[in-house]
C-alpha positions in Angstrom: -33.7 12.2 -10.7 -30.2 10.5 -11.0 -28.2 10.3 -7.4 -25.8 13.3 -7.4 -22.1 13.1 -5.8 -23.3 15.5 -3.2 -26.4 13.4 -2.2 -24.3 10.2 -1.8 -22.0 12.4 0.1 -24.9 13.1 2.3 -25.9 9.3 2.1 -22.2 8.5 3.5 -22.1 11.0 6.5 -25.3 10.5 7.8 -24.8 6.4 8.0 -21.1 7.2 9.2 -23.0 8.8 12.1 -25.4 6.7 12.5 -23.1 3.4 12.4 -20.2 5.0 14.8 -18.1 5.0 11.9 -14.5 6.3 10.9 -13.3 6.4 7.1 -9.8 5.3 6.2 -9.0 5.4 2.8 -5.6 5.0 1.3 -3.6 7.0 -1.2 -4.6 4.8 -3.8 -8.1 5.4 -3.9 -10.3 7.5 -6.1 -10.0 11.6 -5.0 -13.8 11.3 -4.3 -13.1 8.7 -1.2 -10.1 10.2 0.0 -11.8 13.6 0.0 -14.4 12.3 2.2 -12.3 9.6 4.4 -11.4 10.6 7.7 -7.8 9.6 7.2 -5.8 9.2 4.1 -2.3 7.8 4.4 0.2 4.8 3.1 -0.7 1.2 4.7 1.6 2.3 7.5 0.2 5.3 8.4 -3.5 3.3 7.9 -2.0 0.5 10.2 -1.1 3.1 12.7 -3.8 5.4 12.4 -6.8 2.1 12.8 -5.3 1.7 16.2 -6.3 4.9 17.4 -9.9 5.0 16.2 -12.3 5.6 19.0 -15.3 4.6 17.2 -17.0 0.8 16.8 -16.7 0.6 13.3 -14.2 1.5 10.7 -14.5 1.3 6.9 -11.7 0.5 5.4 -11.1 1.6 1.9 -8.6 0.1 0.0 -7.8 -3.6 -1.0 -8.6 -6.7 1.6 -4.8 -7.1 3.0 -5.6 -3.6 4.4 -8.9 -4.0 5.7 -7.6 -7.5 7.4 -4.8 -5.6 9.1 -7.0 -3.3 10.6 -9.2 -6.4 12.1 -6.2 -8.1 13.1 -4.7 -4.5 15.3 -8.2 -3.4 16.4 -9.9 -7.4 17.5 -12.9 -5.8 18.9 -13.9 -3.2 16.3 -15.6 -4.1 13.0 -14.5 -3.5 10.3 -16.1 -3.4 6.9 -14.5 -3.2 3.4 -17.0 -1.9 0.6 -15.9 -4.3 -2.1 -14.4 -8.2 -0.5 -13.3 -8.5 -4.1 -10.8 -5.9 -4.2 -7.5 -7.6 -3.8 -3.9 -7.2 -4.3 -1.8 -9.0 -7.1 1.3 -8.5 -4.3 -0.5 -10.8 -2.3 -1.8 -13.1 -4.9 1.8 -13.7 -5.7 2.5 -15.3 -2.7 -0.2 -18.0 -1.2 1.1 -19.3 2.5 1.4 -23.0 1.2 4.0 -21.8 -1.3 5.9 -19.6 1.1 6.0 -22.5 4.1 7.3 -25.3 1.8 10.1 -22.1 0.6 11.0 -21.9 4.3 10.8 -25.7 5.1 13.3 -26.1 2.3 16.1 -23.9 3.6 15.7 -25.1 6.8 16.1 -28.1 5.6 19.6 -27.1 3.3 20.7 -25.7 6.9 20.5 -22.2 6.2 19.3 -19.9 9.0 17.2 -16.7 8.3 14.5 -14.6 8.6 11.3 -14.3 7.0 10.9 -10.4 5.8 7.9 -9.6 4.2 6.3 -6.6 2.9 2.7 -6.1 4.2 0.9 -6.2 0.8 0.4 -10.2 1.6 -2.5 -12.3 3.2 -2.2 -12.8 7.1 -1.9 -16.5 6.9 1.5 -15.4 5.0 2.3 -12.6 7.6 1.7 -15.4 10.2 4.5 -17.1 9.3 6.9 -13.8 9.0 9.7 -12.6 11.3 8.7 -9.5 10.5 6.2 -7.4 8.0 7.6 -3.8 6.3 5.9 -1.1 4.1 7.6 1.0 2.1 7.7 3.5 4.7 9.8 1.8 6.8 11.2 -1.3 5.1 14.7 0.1 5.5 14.8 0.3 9.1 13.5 -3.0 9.8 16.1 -4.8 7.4 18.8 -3.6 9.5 17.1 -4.9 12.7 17.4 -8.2 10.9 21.2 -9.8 12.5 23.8 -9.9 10.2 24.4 -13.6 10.9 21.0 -14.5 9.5 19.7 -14.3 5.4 17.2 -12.1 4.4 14.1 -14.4 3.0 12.3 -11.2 1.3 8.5 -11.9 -0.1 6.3 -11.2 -1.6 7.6 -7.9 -4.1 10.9 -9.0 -6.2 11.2 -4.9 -6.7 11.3 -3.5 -3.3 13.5 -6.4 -2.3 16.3 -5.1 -5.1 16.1 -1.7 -4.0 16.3 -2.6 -0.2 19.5 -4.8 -1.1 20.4 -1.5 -3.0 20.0 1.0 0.2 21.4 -1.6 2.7 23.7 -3.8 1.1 22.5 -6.9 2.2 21.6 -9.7 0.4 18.5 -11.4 0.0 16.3 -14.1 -1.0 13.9 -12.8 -3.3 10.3 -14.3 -3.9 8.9 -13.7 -7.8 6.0 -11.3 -7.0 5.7 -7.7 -8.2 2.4 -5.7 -8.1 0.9 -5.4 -11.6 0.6 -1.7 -11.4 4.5 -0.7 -11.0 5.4 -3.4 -13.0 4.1 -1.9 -16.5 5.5 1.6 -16.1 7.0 2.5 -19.6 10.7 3.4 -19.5 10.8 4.4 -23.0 8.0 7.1 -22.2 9.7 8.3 -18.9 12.7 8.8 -21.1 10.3 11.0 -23.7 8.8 13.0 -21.1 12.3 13.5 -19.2 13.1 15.0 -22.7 9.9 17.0 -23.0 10.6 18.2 -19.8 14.0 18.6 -18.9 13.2 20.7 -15.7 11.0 18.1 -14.0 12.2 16.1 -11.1 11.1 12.4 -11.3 9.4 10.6 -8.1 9.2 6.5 -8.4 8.0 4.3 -6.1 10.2 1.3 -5.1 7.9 -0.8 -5.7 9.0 0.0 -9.2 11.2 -2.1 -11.5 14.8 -1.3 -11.7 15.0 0.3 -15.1 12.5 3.0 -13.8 14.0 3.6 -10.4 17.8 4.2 -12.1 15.7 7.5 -13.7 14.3 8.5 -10.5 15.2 11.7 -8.7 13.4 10.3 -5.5 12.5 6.7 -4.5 10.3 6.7 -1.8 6.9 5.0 -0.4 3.3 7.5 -0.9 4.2 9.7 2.4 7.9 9.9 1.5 6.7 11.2 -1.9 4.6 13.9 0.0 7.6 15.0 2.3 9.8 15.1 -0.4 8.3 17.4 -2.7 7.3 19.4 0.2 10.9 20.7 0.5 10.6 22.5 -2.8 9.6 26.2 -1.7 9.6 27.2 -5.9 6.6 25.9 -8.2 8.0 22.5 -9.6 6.9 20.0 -11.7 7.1 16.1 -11.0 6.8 13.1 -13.2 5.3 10.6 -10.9 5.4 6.6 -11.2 3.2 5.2 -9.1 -0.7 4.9 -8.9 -2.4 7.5 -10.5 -4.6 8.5 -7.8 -1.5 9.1 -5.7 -1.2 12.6 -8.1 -5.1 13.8 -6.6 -3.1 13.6 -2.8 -0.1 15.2 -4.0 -1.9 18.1 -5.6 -4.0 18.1 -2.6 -1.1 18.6 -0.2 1.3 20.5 -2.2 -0.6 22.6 -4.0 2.3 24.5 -5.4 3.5 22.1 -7.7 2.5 20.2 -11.1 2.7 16.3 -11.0 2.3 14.7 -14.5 1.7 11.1 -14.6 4.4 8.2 -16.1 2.8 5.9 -18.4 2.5 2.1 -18.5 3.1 0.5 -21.8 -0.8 0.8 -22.5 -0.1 4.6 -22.3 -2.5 5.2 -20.4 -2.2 6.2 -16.4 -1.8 3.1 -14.2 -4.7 2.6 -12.1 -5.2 0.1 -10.0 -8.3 -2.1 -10.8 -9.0 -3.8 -7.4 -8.7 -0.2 -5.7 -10.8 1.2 -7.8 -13.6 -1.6 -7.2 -13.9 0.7 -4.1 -17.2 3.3 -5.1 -18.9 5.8 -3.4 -22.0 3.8 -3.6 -20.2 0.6 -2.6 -18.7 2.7 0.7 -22.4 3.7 0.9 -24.1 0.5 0.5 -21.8 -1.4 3.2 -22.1 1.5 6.0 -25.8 0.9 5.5 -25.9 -3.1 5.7 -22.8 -3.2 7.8 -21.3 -5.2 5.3 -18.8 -7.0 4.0 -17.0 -7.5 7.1 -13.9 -8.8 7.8 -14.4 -11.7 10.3 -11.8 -13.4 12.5 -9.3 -16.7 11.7 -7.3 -18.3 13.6 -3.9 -17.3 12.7 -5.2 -13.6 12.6 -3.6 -14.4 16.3 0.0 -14.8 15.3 -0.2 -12.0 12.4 -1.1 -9.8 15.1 2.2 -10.6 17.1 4.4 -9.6 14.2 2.3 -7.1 13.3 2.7 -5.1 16.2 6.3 -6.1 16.5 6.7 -4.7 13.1 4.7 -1.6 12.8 3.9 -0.4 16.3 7.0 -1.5 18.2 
């Protein structure tokens, strides 16, 4: 007899049990695993929310940045992420080599700034940040920054434009963009705004310009949630972010429809390493206590701006 849903479900509480185990699982991630994490939430509300944890494991899923920043604020926990494959093409875009020759060569031009960079990155490249942002609270942290000192923003080209938008300061941008906002279909937000004049559009910043100038809100996952919170009347969003993001809206706000946007495959964007997350891979590592994510040596440092950054 095949393995149901239900008896994998049963598989997964029983190990969580047995292995002292909390669930995290972000927004991102298929409704199955958010239905049965513990906590759901953006990577700040993850961050925060791993530091709390009162149990000797957690099981982080989402994509390895994540799972390593959980490590890196909880040392003496372990923490296990189903699939060590699943990865971040944010994070990809910007290997530490790259980034420290970047910063040894306007140091060397004389130009004094500070290293800004949004937490979808590897923690050898948070280890050499001033300071790490999610979309949740990118803004506030840019205006910490002193005026006196440049902006060097890595690794998402995006969220750096609309942050120069919001605060009006000026940065230097790294190339990187995540490959799942970057394909969202302007022409086919334009035919849905059309099809569905009444609809209020929702876009993550992480979005390219030529989306976000459409956008009735820009805002991070949990701004997304707040924000279509504060309609009391049954609504309906168009929504350009990851698709699984609509299974957490519908979830919380029940009220409302949420239609995806389309990339210019037309078809919703999912992201491929979140979804290398499965129920039986979130089994299979709560039973072998693996993949784990094991301790380096500038894990140390990360953790310092980390903190700084996120819980300060």
């Amino acid at each position: 007899m095949a393995t149901t849903s239900i008896d994998i479900y049963d598989e997964i509480e029983a190990l969580k049990a047995e292995q002292d185990a909390t669930i995290l699982a972000h927004y991102y991630q298929d409704g199955e695993i958010q239905e049965l994490a513990d906590f759901t939430g953006d990577s700040l509300k993850l961050a925060r929310v791993a530091t709390t944890v009162d149990t000797g494991t957690i099981v982080f899923c989402g994509v390895h940045f994540m799972a390593e920043t959980a490590k890196i604020l909880n040392p003496g926990k372990r923490v296990l992420l189903p699939d060590p494959l699943a990865g971040c093409s944010l994070a990809d875009s910007c290997p530490a080599p790259l980034l420290a020759r970047r910063q040894e060569a306007l140091r060397a031009a004389g130009r004094t700034f500070q290293t800004v960079t949004y937490i979808n990155s590897t923690a050898s490249v948070k280890a050499l940040s001033d300071w790490i942002v999610t979309s949740g609270n990118a803004e506030e942290i840019i205006r910490r920054v002193p005026e006196d000192c440049e902006i060097l923003f890595a690794p998402d080209r995006h969220l750096g434009s609309y942050l120069q938008e919001v605060t009006g300061r000026p940065m230097i941008l790294w190339e990187g963009s995540c490959m799942v906002h970057e394909v969202f279909s302007v022409n086919d937000l334009l035919k849905l705004k059309r099809r569905k004049p009444e609809a209020r559009t929702i876009a993550h910043p992480e979005c390219p310009a030529n989306i976000r100038e459409h956008a009735d809100f820009i805002g991070g996952t949990e701004a997304m949630i707040r924000f279509v919170d504060r309609f009391d009347a049954p609504t309906e969003f168009l929504v350009a972010t990851e698709a699984n993001m609509l299974w957490q809206l519908q979830h919380a706000v029940p009220r409302h429809a949420y239609l995806p946007v389309p990339g210019i495959t037309c078809a919703c964007n999912n992201c491929p390493h979140m979804a290398r997350n499965t129920l039986e891979k979130l089994r299979d590592c709560l039973k072998n206590g693996s993949p784990e994510i094991a301790w380096r040596p500038d894990f140390d440092r990360a953790g310092e701006v980390l903190r700084r950054s996120l819980l300060g």
